[in-house]
NULOPA-210664 format. One record per residue (C-alpha): x, z, y. Coordinates in Angstrom, 3 decimals. Each point is the difference from the previous one (the first is absolute). Layout:
NULOPA-210664
(pt (X Z Y))
...
END
This chain:
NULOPA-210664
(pt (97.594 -17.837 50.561))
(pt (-3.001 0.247 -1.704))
(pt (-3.245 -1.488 1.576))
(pt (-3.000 1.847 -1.454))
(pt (1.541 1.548 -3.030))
(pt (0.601 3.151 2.139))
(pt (-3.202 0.615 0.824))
(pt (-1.872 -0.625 -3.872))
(pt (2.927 2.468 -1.230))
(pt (-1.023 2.414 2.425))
(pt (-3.812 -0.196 -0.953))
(pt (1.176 -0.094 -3.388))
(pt (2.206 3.052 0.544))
(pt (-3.021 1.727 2.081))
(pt (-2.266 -0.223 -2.754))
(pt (1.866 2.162 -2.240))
(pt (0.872 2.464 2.769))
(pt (-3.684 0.938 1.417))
(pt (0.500 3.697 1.198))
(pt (-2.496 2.411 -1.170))
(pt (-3.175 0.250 1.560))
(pt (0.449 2.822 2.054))
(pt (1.812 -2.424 2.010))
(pt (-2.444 -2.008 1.096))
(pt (1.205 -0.874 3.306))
(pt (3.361 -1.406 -1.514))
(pt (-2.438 -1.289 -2.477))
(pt (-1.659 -2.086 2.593))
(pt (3.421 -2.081 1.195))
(pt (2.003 0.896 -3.076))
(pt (0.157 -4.108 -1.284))
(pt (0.822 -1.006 3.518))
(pt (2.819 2.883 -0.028))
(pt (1.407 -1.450 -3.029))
(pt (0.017 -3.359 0.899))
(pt (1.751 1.420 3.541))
(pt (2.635 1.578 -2.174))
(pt (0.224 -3.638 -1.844))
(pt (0.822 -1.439 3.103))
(pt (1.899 3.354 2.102))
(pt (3.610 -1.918 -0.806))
(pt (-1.083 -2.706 1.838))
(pt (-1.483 2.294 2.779))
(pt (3.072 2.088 0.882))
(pt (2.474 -2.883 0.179))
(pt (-2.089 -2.344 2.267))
(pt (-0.279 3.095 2.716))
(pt (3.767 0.303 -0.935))
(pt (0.285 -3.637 1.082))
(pt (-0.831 0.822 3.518))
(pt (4.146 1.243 0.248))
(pt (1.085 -2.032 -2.738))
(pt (-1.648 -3.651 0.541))
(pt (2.931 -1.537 -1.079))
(pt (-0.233 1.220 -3.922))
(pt (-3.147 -1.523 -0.473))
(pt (1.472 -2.146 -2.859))
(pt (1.242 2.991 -1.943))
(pt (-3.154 2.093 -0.589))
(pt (2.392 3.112 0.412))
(pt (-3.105 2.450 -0.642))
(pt (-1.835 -1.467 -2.663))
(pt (3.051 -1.481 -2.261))
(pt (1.559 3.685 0.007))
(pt (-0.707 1.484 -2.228))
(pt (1.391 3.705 1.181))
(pt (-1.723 -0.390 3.192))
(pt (-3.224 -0.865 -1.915))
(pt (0.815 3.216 -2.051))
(pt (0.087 2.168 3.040))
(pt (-3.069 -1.723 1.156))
(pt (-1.639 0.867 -3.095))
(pt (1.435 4.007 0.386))
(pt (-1.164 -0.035 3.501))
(pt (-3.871 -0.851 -0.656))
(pt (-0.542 2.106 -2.902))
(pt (1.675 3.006 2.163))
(pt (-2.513 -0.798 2.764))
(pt (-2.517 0.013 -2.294))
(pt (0.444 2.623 -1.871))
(pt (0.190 2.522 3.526))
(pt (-2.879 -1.808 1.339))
(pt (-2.838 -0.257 -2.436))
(pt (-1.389 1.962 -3.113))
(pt (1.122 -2.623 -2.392))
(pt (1.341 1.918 -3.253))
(pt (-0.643 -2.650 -2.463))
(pt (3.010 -1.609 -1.442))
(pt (-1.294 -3.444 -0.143))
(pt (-0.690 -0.236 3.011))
(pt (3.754 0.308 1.426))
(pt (0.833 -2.153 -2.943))
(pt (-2.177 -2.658 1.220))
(pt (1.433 0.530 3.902))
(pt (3.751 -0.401 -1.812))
(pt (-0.713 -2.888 -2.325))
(pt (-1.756 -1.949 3.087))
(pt (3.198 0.491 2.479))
(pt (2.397 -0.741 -2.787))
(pt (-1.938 -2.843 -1.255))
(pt (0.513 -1.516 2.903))
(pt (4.176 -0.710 -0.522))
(pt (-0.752 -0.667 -3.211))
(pt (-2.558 -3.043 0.895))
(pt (2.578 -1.550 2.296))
(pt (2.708 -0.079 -2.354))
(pt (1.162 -3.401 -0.768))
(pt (-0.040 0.991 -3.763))
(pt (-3.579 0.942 0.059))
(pt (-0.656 -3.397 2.139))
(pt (1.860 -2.183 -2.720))
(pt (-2.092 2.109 -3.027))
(pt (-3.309 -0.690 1.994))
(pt (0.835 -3.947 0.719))
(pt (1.011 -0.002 -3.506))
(pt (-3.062 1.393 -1.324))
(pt (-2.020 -2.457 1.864))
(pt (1.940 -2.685 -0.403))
(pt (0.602 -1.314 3.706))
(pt (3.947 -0.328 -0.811))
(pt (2.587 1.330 2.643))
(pt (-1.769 3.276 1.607))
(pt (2.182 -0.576 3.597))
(pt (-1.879 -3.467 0.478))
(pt (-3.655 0.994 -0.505))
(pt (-2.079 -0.996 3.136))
(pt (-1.999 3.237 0.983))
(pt (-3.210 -1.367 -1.755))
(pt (1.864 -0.669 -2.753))
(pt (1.035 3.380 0.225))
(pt (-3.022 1.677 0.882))
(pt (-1.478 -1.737 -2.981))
(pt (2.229 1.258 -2.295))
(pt (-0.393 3.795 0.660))
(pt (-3.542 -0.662 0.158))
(pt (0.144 -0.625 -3.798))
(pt (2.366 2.295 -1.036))
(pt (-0.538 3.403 2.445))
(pt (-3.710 -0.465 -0.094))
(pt (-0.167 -0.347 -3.730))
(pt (1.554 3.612 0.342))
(pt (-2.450 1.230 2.676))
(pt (-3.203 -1.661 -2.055))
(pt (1.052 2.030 -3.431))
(pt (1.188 2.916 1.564))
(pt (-3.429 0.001 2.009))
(pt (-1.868 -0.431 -3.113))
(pt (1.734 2.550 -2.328))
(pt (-0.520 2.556 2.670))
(pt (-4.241 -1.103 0.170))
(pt (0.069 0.208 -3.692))
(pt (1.423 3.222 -0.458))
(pt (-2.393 1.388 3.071))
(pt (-2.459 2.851 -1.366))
(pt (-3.213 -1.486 0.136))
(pt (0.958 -3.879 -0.472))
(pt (-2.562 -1.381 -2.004))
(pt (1.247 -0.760 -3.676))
(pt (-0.954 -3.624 0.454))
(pt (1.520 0.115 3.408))
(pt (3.481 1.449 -1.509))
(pt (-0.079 -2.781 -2.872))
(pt (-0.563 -3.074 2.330))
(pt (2.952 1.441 2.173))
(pt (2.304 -0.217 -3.229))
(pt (-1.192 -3.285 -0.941))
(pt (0.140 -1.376 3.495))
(pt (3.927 1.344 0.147))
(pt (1.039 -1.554 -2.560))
(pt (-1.546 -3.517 0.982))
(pt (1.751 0.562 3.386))
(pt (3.456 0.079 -1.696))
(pt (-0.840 -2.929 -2.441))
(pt (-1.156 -1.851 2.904))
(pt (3.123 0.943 2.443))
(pt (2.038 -0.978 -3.316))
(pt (-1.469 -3.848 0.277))
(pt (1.896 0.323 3.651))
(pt (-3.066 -2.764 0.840))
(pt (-0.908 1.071 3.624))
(pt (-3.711 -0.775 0.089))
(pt (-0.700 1.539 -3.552))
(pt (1.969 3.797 0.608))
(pt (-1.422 -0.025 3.644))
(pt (-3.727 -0.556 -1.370))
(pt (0.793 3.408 -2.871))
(pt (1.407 1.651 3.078))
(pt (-2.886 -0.317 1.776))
(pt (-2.338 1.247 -3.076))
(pt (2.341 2.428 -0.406))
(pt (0.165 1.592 3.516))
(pt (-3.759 -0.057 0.064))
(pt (-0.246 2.027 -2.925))
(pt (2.378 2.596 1.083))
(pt (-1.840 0.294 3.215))
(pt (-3.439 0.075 -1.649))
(pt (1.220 2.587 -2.229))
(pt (1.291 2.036 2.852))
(pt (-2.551 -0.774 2.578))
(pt (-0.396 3.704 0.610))
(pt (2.488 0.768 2.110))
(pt (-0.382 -3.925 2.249))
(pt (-1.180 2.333 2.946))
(pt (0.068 -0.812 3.791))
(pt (2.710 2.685 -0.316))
(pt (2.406 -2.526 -1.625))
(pt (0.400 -1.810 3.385))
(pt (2.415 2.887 1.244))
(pt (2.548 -1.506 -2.713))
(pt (0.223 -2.802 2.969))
(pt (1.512 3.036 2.302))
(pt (3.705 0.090 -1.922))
(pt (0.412 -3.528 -0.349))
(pt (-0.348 -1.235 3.256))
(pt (2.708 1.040 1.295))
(pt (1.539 -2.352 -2.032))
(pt (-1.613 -2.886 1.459))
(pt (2.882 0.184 2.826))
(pt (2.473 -2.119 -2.595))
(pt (-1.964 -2.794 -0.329))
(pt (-0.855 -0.140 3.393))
(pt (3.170 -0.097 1.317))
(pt (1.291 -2.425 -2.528))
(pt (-2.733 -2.127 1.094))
(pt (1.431 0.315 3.926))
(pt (3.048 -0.810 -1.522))
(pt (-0.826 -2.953 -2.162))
(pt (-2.167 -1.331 3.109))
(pt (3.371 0.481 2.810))
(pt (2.174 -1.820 -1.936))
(pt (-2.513 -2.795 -0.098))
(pt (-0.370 -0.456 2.942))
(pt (3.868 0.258 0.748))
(pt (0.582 -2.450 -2.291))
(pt (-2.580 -2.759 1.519))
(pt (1.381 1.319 3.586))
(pt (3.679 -1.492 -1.261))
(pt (-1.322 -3.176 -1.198))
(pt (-1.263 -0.583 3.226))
(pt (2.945 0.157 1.467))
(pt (-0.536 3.504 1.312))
(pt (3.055 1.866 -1.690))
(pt (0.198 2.688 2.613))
(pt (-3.410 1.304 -0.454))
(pt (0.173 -0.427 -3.910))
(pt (3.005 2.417 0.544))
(pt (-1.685 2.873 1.500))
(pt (-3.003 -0.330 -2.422))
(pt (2.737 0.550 -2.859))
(pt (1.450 2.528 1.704))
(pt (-3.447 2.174 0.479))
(pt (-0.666 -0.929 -3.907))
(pt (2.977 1.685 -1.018))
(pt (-0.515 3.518 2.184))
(pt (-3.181 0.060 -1.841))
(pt (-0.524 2.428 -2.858))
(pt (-0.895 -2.651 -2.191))
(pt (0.936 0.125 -3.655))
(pt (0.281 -3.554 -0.614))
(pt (3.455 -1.132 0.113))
(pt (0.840 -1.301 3.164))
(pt (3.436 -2.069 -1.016))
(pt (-2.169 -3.478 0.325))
(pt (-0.173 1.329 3.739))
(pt (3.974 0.173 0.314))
(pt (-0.098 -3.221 -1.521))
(pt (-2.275 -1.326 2.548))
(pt (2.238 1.871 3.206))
(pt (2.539 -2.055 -1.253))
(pt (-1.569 -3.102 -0.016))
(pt (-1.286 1.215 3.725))
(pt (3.007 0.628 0.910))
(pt (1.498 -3.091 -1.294))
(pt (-2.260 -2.291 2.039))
(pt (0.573 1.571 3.095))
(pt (3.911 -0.591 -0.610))
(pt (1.247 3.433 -0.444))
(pt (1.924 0.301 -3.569))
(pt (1.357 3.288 0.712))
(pt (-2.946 1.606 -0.466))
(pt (-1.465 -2.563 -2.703))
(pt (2.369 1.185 -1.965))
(pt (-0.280 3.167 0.252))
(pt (-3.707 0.091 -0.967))
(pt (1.109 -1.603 -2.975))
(pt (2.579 2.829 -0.927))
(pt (-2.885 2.484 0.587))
(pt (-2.655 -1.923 -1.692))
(pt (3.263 0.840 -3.266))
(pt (0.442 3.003 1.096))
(pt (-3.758 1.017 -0.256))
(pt (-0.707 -1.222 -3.369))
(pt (3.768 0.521 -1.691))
(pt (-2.323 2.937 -2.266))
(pt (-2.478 -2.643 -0.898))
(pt (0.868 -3.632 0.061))
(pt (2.197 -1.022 2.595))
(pt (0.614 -3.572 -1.417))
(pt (-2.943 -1.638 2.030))
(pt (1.753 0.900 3.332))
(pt (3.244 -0.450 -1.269))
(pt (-1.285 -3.993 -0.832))
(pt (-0.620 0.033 3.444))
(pt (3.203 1.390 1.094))
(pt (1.686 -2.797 -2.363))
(pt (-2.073 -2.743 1.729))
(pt (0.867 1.367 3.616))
(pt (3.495 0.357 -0.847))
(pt (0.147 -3.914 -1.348))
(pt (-2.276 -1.174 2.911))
(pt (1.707 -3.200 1.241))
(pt (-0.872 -0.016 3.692))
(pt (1.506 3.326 0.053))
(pt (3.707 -2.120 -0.682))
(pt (2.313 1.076 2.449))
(pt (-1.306 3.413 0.436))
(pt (1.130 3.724 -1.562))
(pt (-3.088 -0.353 -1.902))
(pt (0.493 -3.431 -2.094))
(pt (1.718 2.012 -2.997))
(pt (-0.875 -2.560 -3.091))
(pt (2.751 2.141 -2.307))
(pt (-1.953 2.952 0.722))
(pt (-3.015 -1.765 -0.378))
(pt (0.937 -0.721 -3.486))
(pt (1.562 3.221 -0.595))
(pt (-3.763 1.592 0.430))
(pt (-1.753 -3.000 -2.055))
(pt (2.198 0.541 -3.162))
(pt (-0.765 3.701 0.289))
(pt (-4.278 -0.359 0.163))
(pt (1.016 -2.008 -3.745))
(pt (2.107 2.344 -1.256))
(pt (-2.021 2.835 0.389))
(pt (-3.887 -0.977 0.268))
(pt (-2.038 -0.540 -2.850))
(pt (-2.967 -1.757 1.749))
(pt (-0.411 -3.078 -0.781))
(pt (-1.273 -1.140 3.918))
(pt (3.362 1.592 0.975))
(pt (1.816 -2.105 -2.275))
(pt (-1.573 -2.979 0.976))
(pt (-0.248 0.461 3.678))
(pt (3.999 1.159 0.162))
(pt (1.142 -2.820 -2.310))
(pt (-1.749 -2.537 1.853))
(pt (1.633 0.997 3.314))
(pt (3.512 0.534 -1.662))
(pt (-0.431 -3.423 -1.277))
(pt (-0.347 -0.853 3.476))
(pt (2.733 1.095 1.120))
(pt (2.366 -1.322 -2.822))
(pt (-1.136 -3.270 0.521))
(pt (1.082 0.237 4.265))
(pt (3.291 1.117 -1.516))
(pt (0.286 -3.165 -2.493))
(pt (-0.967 -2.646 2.626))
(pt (2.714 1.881 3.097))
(pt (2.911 -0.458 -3.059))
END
């Protein structure tokens, strides 16, 4: 998903969606609104995670896009019974923000936006990298859609109006250049400008744009919980305490996290593993596959491979080398990533060579 981008769309959308002034108390939260509606996708799937912890890896809510249609529906109904908004734009703004949203996560528009910036295969960006990126291209959006709408403002000094112009277009040269310290630098002019320009309306009433967003602030917490459990589950295992690594995995993956949790399958495996119960080792592998066959299941199903060829397991139902192979050749028939590749050729390898030296 998209790091940031969501929320500079939905400032970007909110600036072109202002309601009329006879709204003033929507006025007063309306950029925090937007941005909400940016982010509501995200919202309504991790409260539907609380029954449904276990589809995580799918993003069922936010990569629909019918369901994000009859999000979209739903708000603009509730809005349209519940305040005195009659201004078109407004519920324009409210529809593009939701819907912007599935569009953003697409892996098309990830691949364009890598692309753009040049950091190669969108999939493997680290989340700087990533942040980074839609820094520079959704807040070159936000900075000249903020600065058309100053310049256009009745009563923008001429001089005022011009400098926005010229400022705008040295923002895109400079986000052209793609050099980090020289478009962040015009950014910075450039946001200053547009907030000069509209420093009438930077009241203390602004802060109540905080109000709509923070519910939001329950993702990151929890993916931080998350993030921190499986830590420490992971360090309780290499100390030789698989047990208690076992139960921290399994509170992880009742949590309404939306981080995938199929490293935390992997992990019960390797839990159950050391404490000498295969059964259920394998199993967490099958459901670590099972979890992520909408996304990418050939990670666990590496790990399936390498259980399945796992010499000390000889003599056992579980020592299956055939089958083993059987999985490898699929993750190189059918993934294009080029750690998959290398990771499931190395093992096969492997195992080709234990075949060579029993003949």
């Amino acid at each position: 998903m998209a790091t940031i981008g969501h929320a500079l769309l939905g400032l970007s959308i909110g600036e072109i969606g202002l309601p009329a002034a006879r709204e003033s108390r929507l006025r007063s939260v309306w950029f925090g609104f937007v941005v909400a509606m940016a982010y509501l996708p995200d919202l309504v799937e991790w409260v539907a995670l609380f029954v449904r912890s276990d589809e995580a890896d799918r993003h069922f809510v936010s990569n629909s896009l019918p369901i994000v249609c009859a999000l979209c529906a739903a708000v603009i109904c509730i809005m349209a019974l519940t305040t005195r908004i009659r201004d078109l734009r407004s519920y324009l703004a409210m529809a593009l923000a939701i819907l912007s949203h599935w569009a953003l996560d697409t892996m098309g528009a990830r691949k364009i936006l890598a692309a753009l910036y040049g950091a190669g295969r969108s999939d493997h960006l680290a989340y700087l990298d990533t942040a980074i990126a839609e820094l520079w291209f959704y807040g070159l959006i936000l900075l000249i859609t903020a600065l058309v709408v100053a310049a256009k403002k009745p009563g923008c000094p001429p001089k005022g109006a011009k400098a926005a112009w010229v400022i705008g277009v040295a923002a895109v040269a400079a986000a052209a250049t793609r050099y980090t310290i020289l478009w962040v630098l015009v950014y910075a002019v450039a946001a200053t400008h547009a907030m000069l320009l509209g420093r009438n309306r930077w009241t203390w009433r602004m802060l109540w744009n905080i109000a709509p967003i923070a519910p939001l602030m329950v993702i990151p917490v929890t993916s931080y919980q998350a993030r921190r459990l499986t830590f420490e589950a992971i360090e309780r295992r290499q100390e030789g305490d698989p047990a208690g690594a076992l139960a921290i995995h399994a509170r992880v993956i009742k949590l309404p996290t939306r981080d995938s949790v199929v490293h935390n399958y992997i992990e019960m495996s390797r839990c159950f593993e050391a404490m000498g119960d295969l059964k259920h080792a394998e199993q967490a592998l099958l459901d670590a596959v099972r979890i992520s066959r909408n996304t990418n299941p050939h990670v666990p199903n590496l790990w399936l491979a390498k259980f399945y060829m796992y010499r000390p397991f000889e003599g056992t139902p579980y020592y299956q080398p055939r089958k083993a192979e059987q999985i490898l050749r699929e993750i190189l028939r059918e993934s294009s990533d080029p750690d998959d590749q290398r990771w499931a050729g190395g093992v096969l390898r492997e195992l080709l060579s234990r075949k060579d030296e029993t003949r």
